[in-house]
N, C-alpha and C positions, 0 to 999 in steps of 0.2 A: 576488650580490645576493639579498635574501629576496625570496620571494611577492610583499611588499606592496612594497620597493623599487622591484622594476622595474614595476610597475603604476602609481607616482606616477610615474615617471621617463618612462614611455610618456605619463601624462596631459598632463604638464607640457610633452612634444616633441608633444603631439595642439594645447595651447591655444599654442605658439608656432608651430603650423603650420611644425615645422621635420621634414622628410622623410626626411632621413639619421639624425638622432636620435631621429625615432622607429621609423624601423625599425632600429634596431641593439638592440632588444628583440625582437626577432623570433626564433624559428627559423628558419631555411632552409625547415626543412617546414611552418609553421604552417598551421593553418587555421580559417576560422573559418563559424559552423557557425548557421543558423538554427533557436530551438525556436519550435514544440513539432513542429514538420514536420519537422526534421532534414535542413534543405537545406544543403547547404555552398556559400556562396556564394562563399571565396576558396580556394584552391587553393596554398600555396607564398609564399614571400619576396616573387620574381618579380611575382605576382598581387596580393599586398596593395601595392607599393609603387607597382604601374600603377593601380590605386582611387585610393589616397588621393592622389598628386599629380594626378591628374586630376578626380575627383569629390570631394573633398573640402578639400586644401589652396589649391583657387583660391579659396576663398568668403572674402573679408575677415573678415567678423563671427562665422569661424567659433569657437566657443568650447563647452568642456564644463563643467558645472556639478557637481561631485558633492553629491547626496544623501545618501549613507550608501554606506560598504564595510562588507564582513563577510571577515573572512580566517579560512580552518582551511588547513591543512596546505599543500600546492601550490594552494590556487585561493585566490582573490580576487573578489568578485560587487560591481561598482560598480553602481548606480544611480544614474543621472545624468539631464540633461535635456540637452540641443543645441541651442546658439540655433546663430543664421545660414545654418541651410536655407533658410528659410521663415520665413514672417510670425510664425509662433509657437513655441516650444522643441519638440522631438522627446522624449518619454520613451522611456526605456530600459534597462535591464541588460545589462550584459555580465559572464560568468564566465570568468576569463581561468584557464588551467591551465598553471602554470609546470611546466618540465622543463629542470634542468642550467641554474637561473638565467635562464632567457629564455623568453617568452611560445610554448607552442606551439598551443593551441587558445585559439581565442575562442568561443563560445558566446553569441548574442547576442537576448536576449529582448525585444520589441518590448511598449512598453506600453497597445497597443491594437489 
């Protein structure tokens, strides 16, 4: 798969809150990684699939909204908005950097 591929392919399994499909975009190693502090808050396959079934695919309303992708070479930078946290959408970016077709870092910019 290209860059931009498996990025729609993970968005598409993020808004049907389906857990097996979307992490089979995954690497085994992935990680993904807070700027501008450079925290890494997930750690491994393992790690993001215990998050997202637990802190994120129970949320019924949950949904991503894309803004604008920008793609060059292996990364992909979505800016999106996230309804169903909260009362009101989450802005955001993520710059997903593919390696060997599957997402290995996520880099994930908070828009405020």
């Amino acid at each position: 798969m290209t860059p931009v591929a498996i990025v729609e392919e993970q968005f598409a399994a993020y808004n049907a809150r389906d857990l097996e499909r979307f992490m089979a975009c995954f690497a085994d190693t992935v990680r993904a990684v807070r700027l501008p502090d450079m925290v890494t808050t997930l750690d491994g396959k393992a790690a993001y699939a215990a998050f997202y079934a637990r802190e994120r695919f129970v949320h019924d309303g949950l949904r991503a909204e894309l803004v604008n992708r920008i793609a060059y070479g292996n990364k992909v930078i979505d800016h999106e908005l996230i309804h169903g946290l909260g009362p009101d959408p989450i802005e955001t970016a993520i710059m997903f950097v593919i390696e060997d077709g599957l997402i290995a870092m996520a880099f994930a910019i908070p828009g405020k």
